[in-house]
N, C-alpha and C positions, 0 to 999 in steps of 0.2 A: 631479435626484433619482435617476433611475437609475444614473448615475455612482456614485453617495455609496453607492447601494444594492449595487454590485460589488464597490464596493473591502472594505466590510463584510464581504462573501461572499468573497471572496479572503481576507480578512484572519482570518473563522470558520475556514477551509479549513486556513490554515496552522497556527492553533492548534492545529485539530485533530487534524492531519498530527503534530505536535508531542506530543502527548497530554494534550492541556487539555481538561477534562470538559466537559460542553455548560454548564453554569450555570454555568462560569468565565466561558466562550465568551461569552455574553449580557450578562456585565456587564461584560468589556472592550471586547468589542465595540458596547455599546450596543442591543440586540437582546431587546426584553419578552416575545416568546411564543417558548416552546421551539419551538411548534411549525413557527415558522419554519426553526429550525435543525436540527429535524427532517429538514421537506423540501429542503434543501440537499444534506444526510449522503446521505437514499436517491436524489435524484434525482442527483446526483452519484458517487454510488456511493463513499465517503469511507470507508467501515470497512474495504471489499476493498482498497481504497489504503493506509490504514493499516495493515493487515496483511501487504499484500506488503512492506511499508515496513521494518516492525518484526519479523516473522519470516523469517527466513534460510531458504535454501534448505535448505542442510546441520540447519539444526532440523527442518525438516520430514522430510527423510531418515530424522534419526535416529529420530523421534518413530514415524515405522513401522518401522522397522530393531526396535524393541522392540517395537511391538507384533505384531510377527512373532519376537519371541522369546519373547514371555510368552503369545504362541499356541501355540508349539511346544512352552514348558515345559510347556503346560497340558495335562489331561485330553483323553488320546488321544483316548477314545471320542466325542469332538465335534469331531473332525479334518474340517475342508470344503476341500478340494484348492483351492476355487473364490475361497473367501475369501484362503489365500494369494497365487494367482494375481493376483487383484483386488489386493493390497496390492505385489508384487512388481512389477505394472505401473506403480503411482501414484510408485514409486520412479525406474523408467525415464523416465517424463512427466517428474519433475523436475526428473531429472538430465542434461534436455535441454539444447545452450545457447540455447534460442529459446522460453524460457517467459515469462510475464510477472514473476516472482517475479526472476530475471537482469535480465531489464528495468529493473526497478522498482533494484533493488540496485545498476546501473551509473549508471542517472538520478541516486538521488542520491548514489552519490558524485560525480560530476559537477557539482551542482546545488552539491553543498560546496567543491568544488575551484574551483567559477567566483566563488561568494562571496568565497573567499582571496583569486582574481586581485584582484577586483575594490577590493583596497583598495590594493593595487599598482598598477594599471592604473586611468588616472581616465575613459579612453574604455566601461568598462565599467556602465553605468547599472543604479539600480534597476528602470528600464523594462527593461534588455534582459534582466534575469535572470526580470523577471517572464513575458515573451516566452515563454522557454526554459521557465522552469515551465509556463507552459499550455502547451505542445507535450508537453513530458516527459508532461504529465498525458493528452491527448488519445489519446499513443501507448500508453503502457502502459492505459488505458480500451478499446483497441479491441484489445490483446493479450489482455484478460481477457475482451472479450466476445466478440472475431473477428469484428467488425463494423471 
């Protein structure tokens, strides 16, 4: 039973990862209380993964690159030196190449590129990609948390 109960949760995950709403998630997956796929999402931490997933580093750059220019358009007289500073560092953090967001970006194209192999290459199993997924996922979970 436990088995049948993973592979469900593995299978929730990828939906998810994918961007399948949770009441899709439940009736492909077989799954009657949200609440179960609730606590999958939080205790696995599935929206931070989806978001490193689906927002690019370079999105996020920009997305403060303006809002540090519609600071600076803005109304002098509420100029905070500190707020720039604070915005100007979260660009530096980013554009590190040892963030999780890099991470997350190289896994999966990886994670696509081993898919391709794998129909090319028949030594390449659904077990081993599922392998690599729960590593890629472990790793980039302990870049986000530093644990």
């Amino acid at each position: 039973m436990a088995k049948a109960n993973e592979a469900k949760k593995e299978l929730a995950y990828l939906l998810f990862m994918s961007g399948v709403s949770q009441k899709e998630i439940r009736e492909r997956v077989g799954i009657g209380s949200p609440v179960t796929i609730q606590r999958w999402i939080e205790a696995g931490g599935w929206r931070e993964k989806r978001a490193a997933k689906t927002v690019t580093r370079q999105e996020l750059i920009n997305g403060i690159l303006q809002k540090i220019a519609d600071y600076l358009d803005g109304d002098n007289d509420k100029f905070n030196p500190d707020q720039l500073v604070k915005l100007a560092s979260a660009i530096d953090r980013l554009d590190k190449n040892n963030s999780p967001i890099v991470a997350m970006d190289v896994l999966m194209d990886f994670s696509s590129w081993l898919q391709q192999q794998a129909a090319l290459d028949p030594s390449i199993s659904i077990d081993t990609i599922k392998l690599f997924n729960k590593y890629h996922d472990k790793y980039v979970t302990s870049k986000i948390t530093g644990v």
